[in-house]
TORGU-788797 format. One record per residue (C-alpha): x, y, z; residue number from 1. Coordinates in nm, 3 decimals, padded with zeros to 5 digits. Last residue first. Layout:
BEGIN
        u        v        w    k
        X        Y        Z  NUM
...
REM end
This chain:
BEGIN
        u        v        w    k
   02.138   00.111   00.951  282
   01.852  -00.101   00.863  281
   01.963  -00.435   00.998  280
   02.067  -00.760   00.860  279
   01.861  -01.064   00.906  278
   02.154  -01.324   01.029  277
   02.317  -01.620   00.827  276
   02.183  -01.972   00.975  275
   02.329  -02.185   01.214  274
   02.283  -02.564   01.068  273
   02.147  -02.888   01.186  272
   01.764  -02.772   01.048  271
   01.430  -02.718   01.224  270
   01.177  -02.596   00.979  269
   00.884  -02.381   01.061  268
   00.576  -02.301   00.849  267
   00.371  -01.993   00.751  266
   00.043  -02.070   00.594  265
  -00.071  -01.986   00.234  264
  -00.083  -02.357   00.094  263
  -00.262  -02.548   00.395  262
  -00.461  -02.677   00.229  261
  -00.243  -02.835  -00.039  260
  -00.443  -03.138  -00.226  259
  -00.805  -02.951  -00.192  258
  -00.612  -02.611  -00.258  257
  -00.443  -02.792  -00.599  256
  -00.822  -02.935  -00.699  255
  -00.936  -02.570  -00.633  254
  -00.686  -02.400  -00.850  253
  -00.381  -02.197  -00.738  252
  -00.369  -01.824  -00.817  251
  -00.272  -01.675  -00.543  250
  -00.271  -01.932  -00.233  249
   00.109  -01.857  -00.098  248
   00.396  -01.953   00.147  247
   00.584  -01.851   00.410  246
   00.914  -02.059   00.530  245
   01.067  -01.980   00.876  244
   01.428  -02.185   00.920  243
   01.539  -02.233   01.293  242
   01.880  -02.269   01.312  241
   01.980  -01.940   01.425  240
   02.024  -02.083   01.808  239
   01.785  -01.824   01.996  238
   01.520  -01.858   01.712  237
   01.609  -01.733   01.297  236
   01.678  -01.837   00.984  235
   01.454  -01.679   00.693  234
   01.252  -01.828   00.378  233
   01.077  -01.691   00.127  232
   00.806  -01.818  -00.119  231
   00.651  -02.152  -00.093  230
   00.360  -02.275  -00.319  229
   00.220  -02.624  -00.321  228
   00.179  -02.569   00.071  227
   00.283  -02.948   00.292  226
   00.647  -02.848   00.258  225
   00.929  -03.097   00.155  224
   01.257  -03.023   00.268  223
   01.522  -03.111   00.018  222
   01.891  -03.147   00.079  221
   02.259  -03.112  -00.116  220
   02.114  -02.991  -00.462  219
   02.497  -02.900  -00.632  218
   02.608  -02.627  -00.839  217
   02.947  -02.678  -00.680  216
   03.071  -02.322  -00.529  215
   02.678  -02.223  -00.466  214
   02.604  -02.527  -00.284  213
   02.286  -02.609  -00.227  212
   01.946  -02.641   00.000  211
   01.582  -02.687  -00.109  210
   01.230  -02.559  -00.012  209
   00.930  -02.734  -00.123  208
   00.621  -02.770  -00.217  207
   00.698  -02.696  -00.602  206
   00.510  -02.464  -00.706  205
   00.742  -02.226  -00.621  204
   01.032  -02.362  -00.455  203
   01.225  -02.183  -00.124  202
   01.608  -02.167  -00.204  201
   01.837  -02.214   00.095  200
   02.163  -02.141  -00.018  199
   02.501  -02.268   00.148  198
   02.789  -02.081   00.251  197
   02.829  -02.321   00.602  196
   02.701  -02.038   00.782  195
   02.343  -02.064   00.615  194
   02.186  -01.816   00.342  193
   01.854  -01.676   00.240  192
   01.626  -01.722  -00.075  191
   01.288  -01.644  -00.196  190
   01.151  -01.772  -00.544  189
   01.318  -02.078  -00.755  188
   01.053  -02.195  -00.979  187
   00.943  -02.565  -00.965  186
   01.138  -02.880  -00.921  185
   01.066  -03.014  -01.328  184
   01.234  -02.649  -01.423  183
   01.532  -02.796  -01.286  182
   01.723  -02.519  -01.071  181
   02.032  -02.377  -01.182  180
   02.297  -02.273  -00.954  179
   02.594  -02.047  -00.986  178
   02.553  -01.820  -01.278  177
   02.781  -01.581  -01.341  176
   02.822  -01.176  -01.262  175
   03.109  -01.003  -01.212  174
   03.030  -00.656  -01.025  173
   02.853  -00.554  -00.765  172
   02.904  -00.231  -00.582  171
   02.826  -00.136  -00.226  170
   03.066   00.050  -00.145  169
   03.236  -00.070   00.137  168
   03.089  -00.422   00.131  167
   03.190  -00.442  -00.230  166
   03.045  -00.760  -00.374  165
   03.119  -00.985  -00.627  164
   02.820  -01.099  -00.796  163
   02.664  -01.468  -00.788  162
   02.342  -01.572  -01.010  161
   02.125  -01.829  -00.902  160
   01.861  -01.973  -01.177  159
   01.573  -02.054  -01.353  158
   01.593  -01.789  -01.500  157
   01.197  -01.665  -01.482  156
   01.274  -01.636  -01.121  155
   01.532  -01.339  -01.125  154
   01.727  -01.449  -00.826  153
   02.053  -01.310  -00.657  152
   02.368  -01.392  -00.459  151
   02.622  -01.179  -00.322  150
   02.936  -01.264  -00.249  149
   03.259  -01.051  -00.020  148
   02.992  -01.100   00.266  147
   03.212  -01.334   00.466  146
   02.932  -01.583   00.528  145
   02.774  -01.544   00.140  144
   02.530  -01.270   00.105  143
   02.160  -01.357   00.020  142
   01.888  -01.216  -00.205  141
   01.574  -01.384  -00.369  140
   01.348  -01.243  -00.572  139
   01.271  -00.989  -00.891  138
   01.047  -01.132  -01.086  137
   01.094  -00.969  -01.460  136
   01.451  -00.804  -01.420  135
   01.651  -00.595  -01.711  134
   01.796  -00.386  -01.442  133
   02.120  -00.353  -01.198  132
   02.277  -00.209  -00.903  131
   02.041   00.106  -00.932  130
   02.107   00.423  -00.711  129
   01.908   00.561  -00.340  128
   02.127   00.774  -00.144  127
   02.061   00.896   00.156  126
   01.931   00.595   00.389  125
   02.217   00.372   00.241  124
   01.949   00.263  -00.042  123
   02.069  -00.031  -00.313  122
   01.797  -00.073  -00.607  121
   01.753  -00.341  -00.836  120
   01.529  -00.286  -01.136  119
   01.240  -00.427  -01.259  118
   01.126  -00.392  -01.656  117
   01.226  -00.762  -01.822  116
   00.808  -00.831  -01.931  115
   00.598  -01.090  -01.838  114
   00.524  -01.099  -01.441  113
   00.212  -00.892  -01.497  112
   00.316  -00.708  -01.194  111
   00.673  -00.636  -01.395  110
   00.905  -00.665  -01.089  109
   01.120  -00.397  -00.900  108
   01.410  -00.482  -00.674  107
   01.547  -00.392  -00.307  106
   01.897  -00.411  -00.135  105
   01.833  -00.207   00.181  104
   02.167  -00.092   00.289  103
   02.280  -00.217   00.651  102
   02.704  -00.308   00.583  101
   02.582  -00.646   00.646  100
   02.327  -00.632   00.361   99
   01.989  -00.493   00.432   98
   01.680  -00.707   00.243   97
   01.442  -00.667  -00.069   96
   01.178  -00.898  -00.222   95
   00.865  -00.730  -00.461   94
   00.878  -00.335  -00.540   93
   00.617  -00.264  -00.792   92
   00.607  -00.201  -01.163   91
   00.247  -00.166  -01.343   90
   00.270   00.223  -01.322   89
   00.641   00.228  -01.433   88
   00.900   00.296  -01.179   87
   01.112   00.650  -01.042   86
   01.134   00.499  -00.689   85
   01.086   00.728  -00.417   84
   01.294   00.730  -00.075   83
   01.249   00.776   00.251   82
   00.842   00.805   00.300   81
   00.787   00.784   00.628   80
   00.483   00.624   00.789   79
   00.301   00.624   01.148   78
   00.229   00.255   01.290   77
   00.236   00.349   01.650   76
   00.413   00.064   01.815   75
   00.610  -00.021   01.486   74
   00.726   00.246   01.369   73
   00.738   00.252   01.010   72
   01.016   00.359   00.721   71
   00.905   00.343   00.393   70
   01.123   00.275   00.031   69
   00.868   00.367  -00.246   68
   00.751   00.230  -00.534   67
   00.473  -00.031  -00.446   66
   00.597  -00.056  -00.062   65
   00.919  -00.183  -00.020   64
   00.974  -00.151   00.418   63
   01.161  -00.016   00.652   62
   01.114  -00.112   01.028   61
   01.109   00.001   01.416   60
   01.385  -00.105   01.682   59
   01.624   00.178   01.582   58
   01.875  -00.025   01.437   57
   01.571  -00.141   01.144   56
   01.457  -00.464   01.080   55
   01.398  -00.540   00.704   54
   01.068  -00.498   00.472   53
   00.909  -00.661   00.135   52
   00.665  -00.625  -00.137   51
   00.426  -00.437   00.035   50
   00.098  -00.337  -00.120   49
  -00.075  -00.005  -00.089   48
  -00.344   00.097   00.246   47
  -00.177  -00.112   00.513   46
  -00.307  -00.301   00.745   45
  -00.065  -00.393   01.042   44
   00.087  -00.654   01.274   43
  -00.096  -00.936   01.254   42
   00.009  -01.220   01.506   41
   00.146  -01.562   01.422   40
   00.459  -01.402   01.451   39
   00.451  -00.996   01.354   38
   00.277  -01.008   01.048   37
   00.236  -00.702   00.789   36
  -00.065  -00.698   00.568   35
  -00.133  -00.503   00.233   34
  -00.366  -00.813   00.145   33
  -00.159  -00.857  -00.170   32
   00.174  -00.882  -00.016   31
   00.128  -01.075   00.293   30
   00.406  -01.023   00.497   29
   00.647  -01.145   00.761   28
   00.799  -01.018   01.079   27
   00.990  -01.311   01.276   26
   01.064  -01.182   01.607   25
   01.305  -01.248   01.854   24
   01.296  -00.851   01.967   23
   01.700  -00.817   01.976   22
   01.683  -01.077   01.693   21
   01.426  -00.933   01.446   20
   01.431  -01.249   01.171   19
   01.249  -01.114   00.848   18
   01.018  -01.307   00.618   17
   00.915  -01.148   00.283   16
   00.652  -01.359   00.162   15
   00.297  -01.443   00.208   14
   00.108  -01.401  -00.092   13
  -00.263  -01.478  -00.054   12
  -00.188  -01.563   00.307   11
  -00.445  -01.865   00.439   10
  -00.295  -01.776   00.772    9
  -00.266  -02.195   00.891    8
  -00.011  -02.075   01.141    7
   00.312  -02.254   01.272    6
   00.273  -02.530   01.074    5
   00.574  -02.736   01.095    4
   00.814  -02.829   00.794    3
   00.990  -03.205   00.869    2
   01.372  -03.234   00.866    1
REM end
C-alpha cells in the first residue's frame, strides 16, 4: 500500500476527516486556519477554530467549534449554535464523530497540550452530558463492527483504550487498555475502524499510519506517509476501502519541512479492506 497525494494543502493542522456517502465526499479540516475542506476544494472560512465535524441526515453538517457543538448548512454557510460547552478559556473541542446510533461523541483538550482538563462529551441533539474527563489530547474514536466497543485515544498515553458500549444509551463503561503504541513509532493521534475489527491509527511524528488488532495488541501493517505528521484518517470511495489521511505543518522545523514537504497535505491510501462507515448526525 503506497499513500497518494491527493492535495499538497500545506494545512497547518489538517485533521478531522469525514466520509459523506450519499454526497461521496470527504470533508476535512484545518483546525488552526478555521477552514473546512470539501475534497481538494475549500469549503468555508470560519471566524473560531474547528476541532472537528460529522455528516448530518439532513445533507448539511455539525461541527466542534472551540466550545460549542454547531450545526452548518452547507450551500449557504449560516450557523447554529446547538449546544454550549461549559470549558475553560484555554480548552477547545479537538476530534469528535456520530456513533451508529448518530450522537456526536466529542472531547475537549488543554490547548497548551499539558494539563489532564478535556472532557468527553456525547450530544443526541437535546441532551448534551460527559462520558468521561481527566483528558490532555483528546483524539481518536472508533466503534468496533457490531458497535457493542468503543475505542478511544488520549495521545499523551500512548495508548488505545476500549469501553463497552451501550448503543441504546449511550453509556460506556469498563475501561482497559487495548493497544499500546511504542513511543519510538510516534504518538498515536486520529483513528477509525475497518470491518475486519481492526484499528487504523494515524502516527504523529511518525510518517505514518498503522493498523492493529484491538483483541491481540498486535501491529498487523504499516503504511508509510511521505508528511512527518499525520493526524486522522477516514475510509471512504464507492467500495469503503479507500483510506483518506490528513496531515499537519504546526510546529515542525525547517530541516523536518525540507525532509517532509509535503507534511500538511491530504493523502489517499488504497487498502484490501472495507472500511467502517462515517456515521451520521441524527
Amino acid at each position: 500500500m503506497k499513500a497518494e497525494l491527493l492535495l499538497d494543502a500545506k494545512a497547518r493542522l489538517g485533521e478531522g476527516p469525514a466520509w459523506d456517502a450519499k454526497n461521496q465526499t470527504l470533508y476535512w479540516i484545518d483546525i488552526l486556519e478555521k477552514r473546512i475542506y470539501a475534497g481538494t476544494q475549500l469549503l468555508a472560512q470560519l471566524d473560531d477554530l474547528i476541532g472537528c465535524l460529522a455528516p448530518r441526515k439532513n445533507g448539511n453538517l455539525i461541527l466542534g467549534k472551540r466550545a460549542s457543538f454547531v450545526g452548518l448548512e452547507v450551500d449557504t454557510l449560516r450557523e447554529t449554535v446547538l449546544a454550549a460547552l461549559a470549558e475553560s478559556p484555554s480548552n477547545r473541542v479537538n476530534d469528535g464523530k456520530c456513533d451508529p446510533a448518530g450522537r456526536f461523541i466529542a472531547g475537549t483538550m488543554d490547548m497548551n497540550e499539558k494539563d489532564p482538563t478535556g472532557t468527553v462529551y456525547s450530544f443526541d441533539g437535546k441532551n448534551n452530558r460527559p462520558l468521561f474527563g481527566g483528558v490532555t489530547i483528546s483524539n481518536g474514536l472508533a466503534w468496533s463492527p457490531d458497535h457493542k466497543t468503543f475505542y478511544y485515544i488520549d495521545t499523551p498515553t500512548h495508548e488505545v483504550r476500549a469501553y463497552d458500549y451501550d448503543m441504546n444509551t449511550g453509556a460506556v463503561a469498563n475501561p482497559r487498555e487495548v493497544v499500546r503504541v511504542p513511543d519510538a513509532m510516534g504518538w498515536p493521534d486520529g483513528m477509525t475502524s475497518d470491518m475486519e475489527g481492526n484499528l487504523w491509527i494515524a502516527l504523529w511524528g511518525g510518517a505514518a499510519v498503522t493498523r492493529w488488532n484491538p483483541n491481540t495488541g498486535q501491529l498487523l501493517e504499516q503504511v508509510s506517509v511521505p508528511a512527518l505528521q499525520p493526524s486522522s484518517c477516514v475510509f471512504g470511495g464507492k467500495a469503503m476501502n479507500e483510506l483518506f489521511v490528513t496531515s499537519a505543518r504546526k510546529d515542525m522545523s525547517e530541516s523536518d519541512l525540507t525532509k517532509y514537504p509535503l507534511s500538511g497535505g491530504l493523502f489517499k491510501v488504497k487498502t484490501k479492506v472495507e472500511g467502517m462507515p462515517t456515521f451520521e448526525f441524527s
